[in-house]
C-alpha positions as a Markdown table, in Angstrom:
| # | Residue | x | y | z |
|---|---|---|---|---|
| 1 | Unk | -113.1 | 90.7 | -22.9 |
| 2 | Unk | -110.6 | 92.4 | -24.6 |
| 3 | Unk | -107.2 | 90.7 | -26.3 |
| 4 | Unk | -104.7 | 92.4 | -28.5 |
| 5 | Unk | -102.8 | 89.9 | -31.1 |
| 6 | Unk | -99.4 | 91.5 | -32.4 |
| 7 | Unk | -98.3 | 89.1 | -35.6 |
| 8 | Unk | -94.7 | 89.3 | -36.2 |
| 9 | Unk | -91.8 | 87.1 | -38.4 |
| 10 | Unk | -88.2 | 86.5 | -37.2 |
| 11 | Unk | -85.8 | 88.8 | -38.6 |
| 12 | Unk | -88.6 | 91.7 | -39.6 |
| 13 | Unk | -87.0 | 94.8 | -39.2 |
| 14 | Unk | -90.6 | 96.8 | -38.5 |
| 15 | Unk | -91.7 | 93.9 | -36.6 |
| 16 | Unk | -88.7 | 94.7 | -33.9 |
| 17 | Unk | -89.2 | 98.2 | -34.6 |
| 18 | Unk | -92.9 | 97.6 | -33.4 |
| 19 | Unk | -92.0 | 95.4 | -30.3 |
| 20 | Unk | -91.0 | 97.3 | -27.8 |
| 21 | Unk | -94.0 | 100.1 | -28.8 |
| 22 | Unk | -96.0 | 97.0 | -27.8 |
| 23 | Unk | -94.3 | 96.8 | -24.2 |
| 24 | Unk | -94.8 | 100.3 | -23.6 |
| 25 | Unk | -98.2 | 100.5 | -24.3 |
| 26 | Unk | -99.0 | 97.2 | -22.0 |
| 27 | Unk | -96.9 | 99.1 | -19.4 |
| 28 | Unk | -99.1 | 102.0 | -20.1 |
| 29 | Unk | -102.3 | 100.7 | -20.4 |
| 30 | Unk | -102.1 | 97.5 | -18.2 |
| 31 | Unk | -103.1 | 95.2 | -21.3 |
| 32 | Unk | -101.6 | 92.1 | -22.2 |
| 33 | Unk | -100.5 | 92.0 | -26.0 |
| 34 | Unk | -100.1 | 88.6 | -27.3 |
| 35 | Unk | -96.9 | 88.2 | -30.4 |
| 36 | Unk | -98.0 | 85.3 | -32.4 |
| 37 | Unk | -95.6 | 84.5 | -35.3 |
| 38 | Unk | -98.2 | 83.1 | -37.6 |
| 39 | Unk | -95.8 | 80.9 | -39.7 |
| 40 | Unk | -95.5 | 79.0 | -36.6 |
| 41 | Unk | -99.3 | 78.9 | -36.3 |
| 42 | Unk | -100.3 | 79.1 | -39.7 |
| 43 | Unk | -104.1 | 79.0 | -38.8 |
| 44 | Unk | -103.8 | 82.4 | -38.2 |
| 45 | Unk | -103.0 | 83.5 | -41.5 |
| 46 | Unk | -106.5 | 82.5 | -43.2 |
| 47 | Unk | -108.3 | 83.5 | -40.1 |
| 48 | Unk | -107.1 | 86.8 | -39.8 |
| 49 | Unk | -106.6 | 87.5 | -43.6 |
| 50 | Unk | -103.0 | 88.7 | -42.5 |
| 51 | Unk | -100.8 | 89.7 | -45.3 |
| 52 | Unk | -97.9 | 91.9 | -43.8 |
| 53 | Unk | -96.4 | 92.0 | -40.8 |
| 54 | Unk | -96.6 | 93.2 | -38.5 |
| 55 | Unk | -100.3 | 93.3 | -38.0 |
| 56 | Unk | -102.1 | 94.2 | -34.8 |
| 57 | Unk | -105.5 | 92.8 | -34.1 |
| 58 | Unk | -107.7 | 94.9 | -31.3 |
| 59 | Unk | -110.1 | 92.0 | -30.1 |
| 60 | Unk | -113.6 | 92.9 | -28.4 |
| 61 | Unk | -115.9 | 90.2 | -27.1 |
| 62 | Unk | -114.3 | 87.4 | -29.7 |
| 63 | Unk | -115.0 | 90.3 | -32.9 |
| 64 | Unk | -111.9 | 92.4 | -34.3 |
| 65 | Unk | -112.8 | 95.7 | -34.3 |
| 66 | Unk | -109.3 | 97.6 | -34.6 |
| 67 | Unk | -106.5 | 96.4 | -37.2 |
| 68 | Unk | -103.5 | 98.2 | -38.0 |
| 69 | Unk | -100.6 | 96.8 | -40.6 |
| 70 | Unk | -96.8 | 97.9 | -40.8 |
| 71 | Unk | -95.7 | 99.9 | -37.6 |
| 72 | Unk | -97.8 | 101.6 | -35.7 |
| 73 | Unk | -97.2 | 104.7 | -33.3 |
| 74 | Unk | -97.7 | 104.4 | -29.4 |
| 75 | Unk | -99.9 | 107.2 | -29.2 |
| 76 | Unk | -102.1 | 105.8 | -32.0 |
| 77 | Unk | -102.0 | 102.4 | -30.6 |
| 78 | Unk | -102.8 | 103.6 | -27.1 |
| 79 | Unk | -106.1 | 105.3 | -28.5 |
| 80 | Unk | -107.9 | 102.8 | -30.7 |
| 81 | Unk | -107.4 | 100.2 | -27.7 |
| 82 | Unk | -108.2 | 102.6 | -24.8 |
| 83 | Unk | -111.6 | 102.9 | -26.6 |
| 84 | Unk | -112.3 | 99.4 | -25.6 |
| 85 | Unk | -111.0 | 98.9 | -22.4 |
């Protein structure tokens, strides 16, 4: 099973810069991407060793195996979770 986590804060400038690249890429790709503001759900923070955000987490079979921190690019986005799918 594949899940995508997208971490964000209110009032981030690269995190709204970064959301609607999210929405085109679940249009695109017919993924769901979760937005978890982890100060709200602080258990994220240890679990995920976040330390910016935004900070996207590719999920395979419960393991991460695709992180990318600070805005990331559709195209590049698109590519390290079509490998999964």
């Amino acid at each position: 099973m594949l899940q995508v986590i997208a971490f964000f804060q209110d009032g981030c400038m690269a995190c709204e810069e970064q959301d609607p690249i999210n929405r085109e890429v679940e249009a695109a790709l017919q993924v769901h991407i979760e937005s978890i503001n982890p100060l709200k759900e602080r258990k994220y923070i240890e679990e995920y060793d976040l330390r910016v955000t935004p900070t996207i987490i590719i999920i395979k079979d419960g393991k991460a195996v695709g992180r990318f921190e600070g805005v990331v690019h559709r195209e590049q986005l698109e590519d390290a979770i079509r490998k999964y799918l």
